[in-house]
Backbone as CSV, one residue per row, in Angstrom:
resi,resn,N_x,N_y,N_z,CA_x,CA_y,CA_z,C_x,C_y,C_z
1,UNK,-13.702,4.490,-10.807,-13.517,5.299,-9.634,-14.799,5.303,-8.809
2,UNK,-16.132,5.498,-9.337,-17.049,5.279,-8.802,-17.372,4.025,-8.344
3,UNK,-16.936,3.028,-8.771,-16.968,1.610,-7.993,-16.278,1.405,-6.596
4,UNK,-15.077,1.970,-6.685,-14.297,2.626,-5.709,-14.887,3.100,-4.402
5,UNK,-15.694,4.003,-4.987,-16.389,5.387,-3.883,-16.938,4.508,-3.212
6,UNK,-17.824,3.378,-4.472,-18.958,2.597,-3.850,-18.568,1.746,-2.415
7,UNK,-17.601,1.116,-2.826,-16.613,0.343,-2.451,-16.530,1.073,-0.553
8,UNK,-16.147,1.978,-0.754,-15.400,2.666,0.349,-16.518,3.218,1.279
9,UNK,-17.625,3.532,0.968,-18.909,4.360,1.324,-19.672,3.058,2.058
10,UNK,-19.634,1.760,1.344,-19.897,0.290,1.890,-18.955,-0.049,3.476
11,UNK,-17.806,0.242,3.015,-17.355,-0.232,4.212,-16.844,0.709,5.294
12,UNK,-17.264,1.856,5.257,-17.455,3.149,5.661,-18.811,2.979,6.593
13,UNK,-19.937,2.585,5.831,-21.480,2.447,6.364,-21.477,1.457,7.854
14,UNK,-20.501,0.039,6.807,-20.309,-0.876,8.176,-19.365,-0.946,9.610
15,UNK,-18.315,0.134,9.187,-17.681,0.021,10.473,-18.563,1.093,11.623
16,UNK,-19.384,2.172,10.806,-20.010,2.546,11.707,-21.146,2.286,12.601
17,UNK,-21.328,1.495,11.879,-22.648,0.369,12.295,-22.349,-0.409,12.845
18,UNK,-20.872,-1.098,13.193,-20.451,-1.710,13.812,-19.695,-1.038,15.434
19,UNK,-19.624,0.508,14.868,-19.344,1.280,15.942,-20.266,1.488,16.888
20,UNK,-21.651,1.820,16.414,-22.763,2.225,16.983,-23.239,1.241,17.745
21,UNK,-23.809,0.133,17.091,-23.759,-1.264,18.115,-23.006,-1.975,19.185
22,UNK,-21.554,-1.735,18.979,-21.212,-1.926,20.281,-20.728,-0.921,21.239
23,UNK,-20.905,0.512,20.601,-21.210,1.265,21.539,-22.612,1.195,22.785
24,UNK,-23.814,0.972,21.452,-24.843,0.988,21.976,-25.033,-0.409,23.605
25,UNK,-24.204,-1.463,22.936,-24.170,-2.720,24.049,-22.824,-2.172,24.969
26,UNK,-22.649,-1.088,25.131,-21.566,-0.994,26.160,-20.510,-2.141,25.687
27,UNK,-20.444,-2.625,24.772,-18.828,-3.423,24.654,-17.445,-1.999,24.499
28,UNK,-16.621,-2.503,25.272,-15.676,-1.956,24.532,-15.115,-2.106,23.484
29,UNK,-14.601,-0.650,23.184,-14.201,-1.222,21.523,-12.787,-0.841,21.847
30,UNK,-11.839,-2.273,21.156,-10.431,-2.160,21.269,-9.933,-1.642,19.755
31,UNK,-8.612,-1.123,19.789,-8.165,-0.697,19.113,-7.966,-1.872,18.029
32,UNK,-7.633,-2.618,17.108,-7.159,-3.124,16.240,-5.755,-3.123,16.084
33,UNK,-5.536,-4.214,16.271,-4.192,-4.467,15.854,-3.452,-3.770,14.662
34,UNK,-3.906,-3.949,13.958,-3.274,-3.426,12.060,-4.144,-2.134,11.968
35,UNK,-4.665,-1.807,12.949,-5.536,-0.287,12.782,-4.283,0.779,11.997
36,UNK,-3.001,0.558,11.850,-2.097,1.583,11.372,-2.285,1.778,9.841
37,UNK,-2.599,0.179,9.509,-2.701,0.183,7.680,-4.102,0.279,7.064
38,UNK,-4.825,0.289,8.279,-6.461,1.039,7.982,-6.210,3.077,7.574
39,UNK,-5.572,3.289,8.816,-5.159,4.431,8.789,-4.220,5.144,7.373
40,UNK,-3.627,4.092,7.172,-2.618,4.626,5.920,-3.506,4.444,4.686
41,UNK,-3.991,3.358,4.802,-5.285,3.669,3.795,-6.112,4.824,3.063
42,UNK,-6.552,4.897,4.638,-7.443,6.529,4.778,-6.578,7.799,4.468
43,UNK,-5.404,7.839,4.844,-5.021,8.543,4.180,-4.243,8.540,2.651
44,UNK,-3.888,7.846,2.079,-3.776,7.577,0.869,-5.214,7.901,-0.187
45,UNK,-6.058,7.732,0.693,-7.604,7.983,-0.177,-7.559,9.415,-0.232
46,UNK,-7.799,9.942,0.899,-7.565,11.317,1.054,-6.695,12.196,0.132
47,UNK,-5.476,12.321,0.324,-4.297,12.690,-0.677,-4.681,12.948,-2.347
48,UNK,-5.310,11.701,-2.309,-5.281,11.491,-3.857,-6.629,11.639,-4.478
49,UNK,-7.571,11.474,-3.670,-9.477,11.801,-3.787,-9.119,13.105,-4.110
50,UNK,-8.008,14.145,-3.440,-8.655,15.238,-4.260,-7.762,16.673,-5.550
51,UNK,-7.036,15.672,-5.890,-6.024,16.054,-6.846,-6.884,16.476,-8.034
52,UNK,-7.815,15.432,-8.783,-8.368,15.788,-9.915,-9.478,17.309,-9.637
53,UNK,-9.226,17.754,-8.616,-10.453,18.627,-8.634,-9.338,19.908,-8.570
54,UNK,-8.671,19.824,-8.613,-7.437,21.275,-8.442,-7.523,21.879,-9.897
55,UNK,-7.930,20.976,-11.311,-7.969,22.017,-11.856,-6.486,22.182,-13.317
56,UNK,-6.026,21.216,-12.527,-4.237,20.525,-12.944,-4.504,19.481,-14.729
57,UNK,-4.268,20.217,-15.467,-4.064,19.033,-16.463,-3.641,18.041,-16.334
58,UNK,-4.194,16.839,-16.872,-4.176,15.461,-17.074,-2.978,14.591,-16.952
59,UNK,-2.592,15.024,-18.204,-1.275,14.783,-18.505,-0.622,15.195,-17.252
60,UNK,-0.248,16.179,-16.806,0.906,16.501,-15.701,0.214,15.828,-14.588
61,UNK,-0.859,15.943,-14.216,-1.174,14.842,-12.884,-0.433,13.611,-13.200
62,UNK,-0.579,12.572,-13.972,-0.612,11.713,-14.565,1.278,11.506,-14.416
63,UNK,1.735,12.339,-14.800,3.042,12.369,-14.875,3.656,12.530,-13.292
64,UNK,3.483,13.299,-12.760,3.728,13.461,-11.322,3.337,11.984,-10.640
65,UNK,1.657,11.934,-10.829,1.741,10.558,-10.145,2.093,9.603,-10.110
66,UNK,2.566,8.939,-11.858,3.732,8.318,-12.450,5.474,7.923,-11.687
67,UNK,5.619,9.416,-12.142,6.784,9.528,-10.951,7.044,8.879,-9.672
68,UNK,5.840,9.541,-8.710,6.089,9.028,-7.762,5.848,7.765,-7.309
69,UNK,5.186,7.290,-7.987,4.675,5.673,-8.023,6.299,4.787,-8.260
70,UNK,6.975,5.540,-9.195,8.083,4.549,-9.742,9.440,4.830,-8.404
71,UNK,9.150,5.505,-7.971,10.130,5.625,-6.853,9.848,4.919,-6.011
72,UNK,8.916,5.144,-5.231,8.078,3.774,-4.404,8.685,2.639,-4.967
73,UNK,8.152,2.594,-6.190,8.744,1.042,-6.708,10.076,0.793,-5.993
74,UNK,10.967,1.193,-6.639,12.417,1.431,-6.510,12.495,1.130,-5.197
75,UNK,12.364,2.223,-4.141,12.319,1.838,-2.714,12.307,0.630,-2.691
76,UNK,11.334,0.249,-2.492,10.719,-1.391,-2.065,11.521,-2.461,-2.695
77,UNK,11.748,-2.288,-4.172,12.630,-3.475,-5.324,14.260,-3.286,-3.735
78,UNK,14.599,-2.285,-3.932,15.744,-2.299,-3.156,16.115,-2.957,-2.158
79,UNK,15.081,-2.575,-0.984,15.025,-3.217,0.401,14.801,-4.780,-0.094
80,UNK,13.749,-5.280,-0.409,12.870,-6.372,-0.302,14.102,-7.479,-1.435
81,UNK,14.551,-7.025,-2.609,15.380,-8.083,-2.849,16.856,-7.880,-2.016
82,UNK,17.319,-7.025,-1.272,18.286,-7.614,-0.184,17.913,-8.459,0.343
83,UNK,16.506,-8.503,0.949,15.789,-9.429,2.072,16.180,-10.584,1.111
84,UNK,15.735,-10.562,0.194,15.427,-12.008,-0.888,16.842,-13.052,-0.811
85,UNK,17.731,-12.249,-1.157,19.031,-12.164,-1.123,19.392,-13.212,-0.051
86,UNK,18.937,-12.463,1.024,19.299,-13.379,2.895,18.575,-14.431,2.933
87,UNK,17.514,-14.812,2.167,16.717,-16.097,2.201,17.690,-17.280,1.390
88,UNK,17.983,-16.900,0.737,19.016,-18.098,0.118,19.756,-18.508,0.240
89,UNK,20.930,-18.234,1.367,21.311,-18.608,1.877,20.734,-19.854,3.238
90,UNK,19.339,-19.512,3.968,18.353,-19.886,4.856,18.398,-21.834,4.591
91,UNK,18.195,-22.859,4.936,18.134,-23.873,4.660,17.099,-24.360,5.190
92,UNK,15.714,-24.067,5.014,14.281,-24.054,5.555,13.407,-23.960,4.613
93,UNK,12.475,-25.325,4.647,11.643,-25.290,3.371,10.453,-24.307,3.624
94,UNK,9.991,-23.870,5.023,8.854,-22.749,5.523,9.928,-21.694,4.559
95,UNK,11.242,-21.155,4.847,11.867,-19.864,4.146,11.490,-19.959,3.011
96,UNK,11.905,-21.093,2.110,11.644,-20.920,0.494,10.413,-20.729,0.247
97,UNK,9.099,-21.190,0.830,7.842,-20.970,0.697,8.152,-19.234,0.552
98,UNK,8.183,-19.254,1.751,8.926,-17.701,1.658,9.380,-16.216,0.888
99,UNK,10.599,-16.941,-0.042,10.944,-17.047,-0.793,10.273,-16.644,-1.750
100,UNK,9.187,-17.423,-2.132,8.442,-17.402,-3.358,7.257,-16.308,-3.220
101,UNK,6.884,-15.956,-2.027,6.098,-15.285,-1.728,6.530,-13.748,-1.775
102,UNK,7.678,-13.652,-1.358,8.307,-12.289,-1.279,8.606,-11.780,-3.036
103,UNK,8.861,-13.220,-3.653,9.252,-12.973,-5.701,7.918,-12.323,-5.769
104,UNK,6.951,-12.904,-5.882,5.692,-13.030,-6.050,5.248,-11.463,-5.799
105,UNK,5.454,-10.800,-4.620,4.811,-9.464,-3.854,5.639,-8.522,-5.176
106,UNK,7.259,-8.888,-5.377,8.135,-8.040,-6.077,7.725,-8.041,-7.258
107,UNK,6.982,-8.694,-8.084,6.592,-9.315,-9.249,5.898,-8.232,-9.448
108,UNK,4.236,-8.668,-8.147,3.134,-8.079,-8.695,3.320,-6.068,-8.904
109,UNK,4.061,-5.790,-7.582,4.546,-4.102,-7.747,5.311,-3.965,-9.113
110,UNK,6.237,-4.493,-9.699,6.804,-4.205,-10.756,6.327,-4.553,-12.021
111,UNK,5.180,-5.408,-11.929,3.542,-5.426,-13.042,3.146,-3.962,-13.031
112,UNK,2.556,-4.135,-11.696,1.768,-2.512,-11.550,2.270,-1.148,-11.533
113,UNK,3.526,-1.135,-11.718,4.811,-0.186,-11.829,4.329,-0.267,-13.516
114,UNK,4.160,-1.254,-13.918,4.744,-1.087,-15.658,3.663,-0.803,-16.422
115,UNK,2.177,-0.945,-15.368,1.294,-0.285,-16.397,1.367,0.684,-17.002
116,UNK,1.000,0.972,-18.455,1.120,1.823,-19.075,-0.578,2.573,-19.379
117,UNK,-0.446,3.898,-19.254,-1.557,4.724,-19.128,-1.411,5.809,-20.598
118,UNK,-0.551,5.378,-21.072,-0.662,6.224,-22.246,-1.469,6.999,-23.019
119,UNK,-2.477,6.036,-23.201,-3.343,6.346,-24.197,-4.895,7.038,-23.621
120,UNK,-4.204,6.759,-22.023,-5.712,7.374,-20.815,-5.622,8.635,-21.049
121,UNK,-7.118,9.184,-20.882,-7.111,10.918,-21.115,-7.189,11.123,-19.271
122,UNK,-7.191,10.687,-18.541,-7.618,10.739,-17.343,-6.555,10.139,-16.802
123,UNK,-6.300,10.823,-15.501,-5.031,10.010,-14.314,-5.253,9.009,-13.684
124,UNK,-6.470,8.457,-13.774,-7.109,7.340,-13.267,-6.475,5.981,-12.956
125,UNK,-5.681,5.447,-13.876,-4.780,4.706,-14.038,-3.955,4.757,-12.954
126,UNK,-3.088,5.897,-13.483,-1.376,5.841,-12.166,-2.121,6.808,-11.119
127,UNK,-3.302,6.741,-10.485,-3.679,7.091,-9.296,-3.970,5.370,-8.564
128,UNK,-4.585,4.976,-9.109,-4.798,3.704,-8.601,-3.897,2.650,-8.255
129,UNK,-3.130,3.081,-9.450,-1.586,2.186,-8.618,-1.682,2.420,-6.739
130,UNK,-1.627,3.823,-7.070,-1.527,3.761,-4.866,-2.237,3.089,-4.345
131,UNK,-3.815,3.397,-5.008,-5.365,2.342,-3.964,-4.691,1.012,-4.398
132,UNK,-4.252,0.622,-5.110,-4.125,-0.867,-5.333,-3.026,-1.570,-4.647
133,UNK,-1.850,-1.485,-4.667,-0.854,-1.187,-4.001,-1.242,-0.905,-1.987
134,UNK,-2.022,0.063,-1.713,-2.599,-0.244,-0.352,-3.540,-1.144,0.548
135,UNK,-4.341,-1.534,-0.921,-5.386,-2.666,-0.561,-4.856,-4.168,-0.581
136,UNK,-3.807,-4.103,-1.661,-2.694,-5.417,-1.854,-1.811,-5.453,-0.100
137,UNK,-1.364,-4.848,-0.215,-0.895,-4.545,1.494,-1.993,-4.905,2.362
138,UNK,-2.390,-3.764,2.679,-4.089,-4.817,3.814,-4.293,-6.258,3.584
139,UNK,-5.265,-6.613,2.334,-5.513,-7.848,2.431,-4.351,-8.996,1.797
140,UNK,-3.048,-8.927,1.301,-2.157,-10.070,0.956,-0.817,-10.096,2.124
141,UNK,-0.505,-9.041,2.233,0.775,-8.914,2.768,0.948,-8.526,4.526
142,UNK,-0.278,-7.819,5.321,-0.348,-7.615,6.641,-0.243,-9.151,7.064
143,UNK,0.419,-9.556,8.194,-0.445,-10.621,8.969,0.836,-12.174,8.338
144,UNK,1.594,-11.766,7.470,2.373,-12.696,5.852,2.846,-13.853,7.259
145,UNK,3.456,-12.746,8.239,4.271,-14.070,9.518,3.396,-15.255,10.127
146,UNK,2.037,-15.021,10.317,1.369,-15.785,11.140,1.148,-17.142,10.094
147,UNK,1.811,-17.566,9.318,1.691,-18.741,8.366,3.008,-19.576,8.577
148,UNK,4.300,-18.370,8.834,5.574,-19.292,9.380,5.941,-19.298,9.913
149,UNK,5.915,-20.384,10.942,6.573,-20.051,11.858,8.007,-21.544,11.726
150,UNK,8.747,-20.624,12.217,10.453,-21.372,11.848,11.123,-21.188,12.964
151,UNK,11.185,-21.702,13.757,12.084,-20.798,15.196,13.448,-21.462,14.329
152,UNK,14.383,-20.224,13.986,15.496,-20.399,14.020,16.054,-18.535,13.827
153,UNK,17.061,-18.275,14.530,17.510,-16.917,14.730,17.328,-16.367,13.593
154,UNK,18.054,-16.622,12.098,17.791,-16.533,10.774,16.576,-16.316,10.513
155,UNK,15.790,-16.897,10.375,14.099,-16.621,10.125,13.561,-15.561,10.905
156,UNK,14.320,-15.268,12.462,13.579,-14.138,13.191,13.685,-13.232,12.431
157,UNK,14.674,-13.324,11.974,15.936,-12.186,11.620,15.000,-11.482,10.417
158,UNK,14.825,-12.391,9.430,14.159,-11.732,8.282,13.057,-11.849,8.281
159,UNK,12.047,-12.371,9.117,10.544,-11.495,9.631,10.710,-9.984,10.525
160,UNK,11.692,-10.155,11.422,11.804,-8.890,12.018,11.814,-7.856,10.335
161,UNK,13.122,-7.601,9.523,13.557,-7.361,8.656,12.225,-6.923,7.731
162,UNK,11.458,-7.867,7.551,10.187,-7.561,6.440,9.164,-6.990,7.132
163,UNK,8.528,-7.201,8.580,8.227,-6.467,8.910,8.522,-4.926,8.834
164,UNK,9.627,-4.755,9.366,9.904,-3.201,9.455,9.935,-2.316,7.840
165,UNK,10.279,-3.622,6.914,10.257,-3.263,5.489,8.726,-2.952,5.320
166,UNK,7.744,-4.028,5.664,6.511,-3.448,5.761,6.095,-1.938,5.824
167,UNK,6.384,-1.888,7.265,5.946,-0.649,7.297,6.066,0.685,7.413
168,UNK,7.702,0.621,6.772,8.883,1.474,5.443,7.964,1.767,4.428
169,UNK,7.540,0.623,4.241,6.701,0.538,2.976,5.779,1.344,2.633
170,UNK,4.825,1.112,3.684,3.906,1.843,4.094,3.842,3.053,4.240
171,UNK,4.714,3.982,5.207,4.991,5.498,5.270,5.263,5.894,4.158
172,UNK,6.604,5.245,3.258,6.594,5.785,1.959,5.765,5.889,1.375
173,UNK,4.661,4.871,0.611,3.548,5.236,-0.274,2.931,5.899,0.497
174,UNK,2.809,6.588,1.650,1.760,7.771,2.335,2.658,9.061,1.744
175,UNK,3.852,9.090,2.300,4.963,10.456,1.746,4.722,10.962,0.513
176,UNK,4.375,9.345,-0.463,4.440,9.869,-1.983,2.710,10.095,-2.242
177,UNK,2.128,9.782,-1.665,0.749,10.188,-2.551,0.728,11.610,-1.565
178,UNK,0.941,11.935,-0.549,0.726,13.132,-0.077,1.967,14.278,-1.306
179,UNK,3.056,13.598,-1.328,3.798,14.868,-2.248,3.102,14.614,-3.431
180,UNK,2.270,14.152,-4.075,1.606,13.960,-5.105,0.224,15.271,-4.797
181,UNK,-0.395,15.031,-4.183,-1.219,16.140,-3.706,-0.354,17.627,-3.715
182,UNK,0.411,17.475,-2.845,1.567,18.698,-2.467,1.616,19.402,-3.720
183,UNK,2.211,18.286,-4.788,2.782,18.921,-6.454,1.425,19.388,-7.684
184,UNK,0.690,18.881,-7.224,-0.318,19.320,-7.795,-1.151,20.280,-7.322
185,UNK,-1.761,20.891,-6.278,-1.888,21.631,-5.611,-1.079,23.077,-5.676
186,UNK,0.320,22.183,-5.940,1.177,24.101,-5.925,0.588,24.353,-7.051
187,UNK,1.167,23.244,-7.881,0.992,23.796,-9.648,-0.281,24.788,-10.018
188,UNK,-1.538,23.911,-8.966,-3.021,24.695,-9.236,-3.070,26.270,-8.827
189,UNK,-2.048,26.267,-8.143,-1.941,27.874,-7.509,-1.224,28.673,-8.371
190,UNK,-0.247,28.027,-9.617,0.544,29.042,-9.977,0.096,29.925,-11.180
């Protein structure tokens, strides 16, 4: 977790330093394109940075965050193999690349779905599923279209489709690490 902090405090240091400088040169600074999954980021850090300090036994953090992690799963397994589904039909060797890429994304969530934290005295584990899971998003999965391009209606069809699954995706794991906070938080009050 402290590698983490480190992690985040690093690139925390540089965007402001990168703020300050081209403030300082009068450049404008434009918004970022994918600035939304920076944002969902930040808040996913947030949410969940401060659960362990409520005070909440282990175990029940652990379990809650569990939970909601496996629903997420679910979500996503749902949508994303319909999508999968519509690719096979597709007769485009860019789709099957495709294809394999979308198995691949479903794979790695239902790996990281299946870790088991059992034997952790700490929630550390099924908290990180979320950071991992958001950083897998940022750097593997933002941006997935700009590699195929297929002009055929079909292919729009299911980039439009994964896009919006994208960033389905996205709000949900924000919904669930915030009701993760939410559930732990009451509990600390009762």
């Amino acid at each position: 977790m402290a590698f983490l902090n480190i992690i985040i405090l690093y690139i925390t240091l540089f965007v402001v330093a990168t703020l300050v400088t081209a403030q300082d040169n009068n450049i404008p600074i434009e918004v970022a394109e994918n600035q939304w999954i920076v944002d969902a980021q930040n808040s996913i850090k947030n949410s969940l940075s401060k659960i362990e300090s409520y005070g909440v036994e282990n175990e029940i953090i652990k379990t809650i965050t569990n939970e909601a992690f496996d629903a997420f799963t679910k979500f996503v397994e749902n949508d994303l193999s319909k999508i999968i589904k519509q690719v096979d039909d597709i007769k485009s060797e860019k789709i099957w690349i495709l294809k394999s890429q979308l198995t691949n994304w479903l794979d790695a969530l239902q790996r990281l779905n299946k870790v088991s934290d059992v034997t952790e005295k700490t929630p550390e584990k099924a908290i990180a599923k979320f950071y991992i899971t958001i950083d897998y998003i940022l750097n593997e999965v933002v941006g997935f279209d700009q590699n195929y391009n297929d002009d055929s209606i079909e292919s729009d069809k299911i980039f439009n489709e994964l896009k919006l699954l994208l960033k389905n995706s996205v709000t949900k794991l924000i919904e669930y690490a915030s009701s993760v906070e939410d559930q732990v938080s009451g509990i600390s009050k009762m």
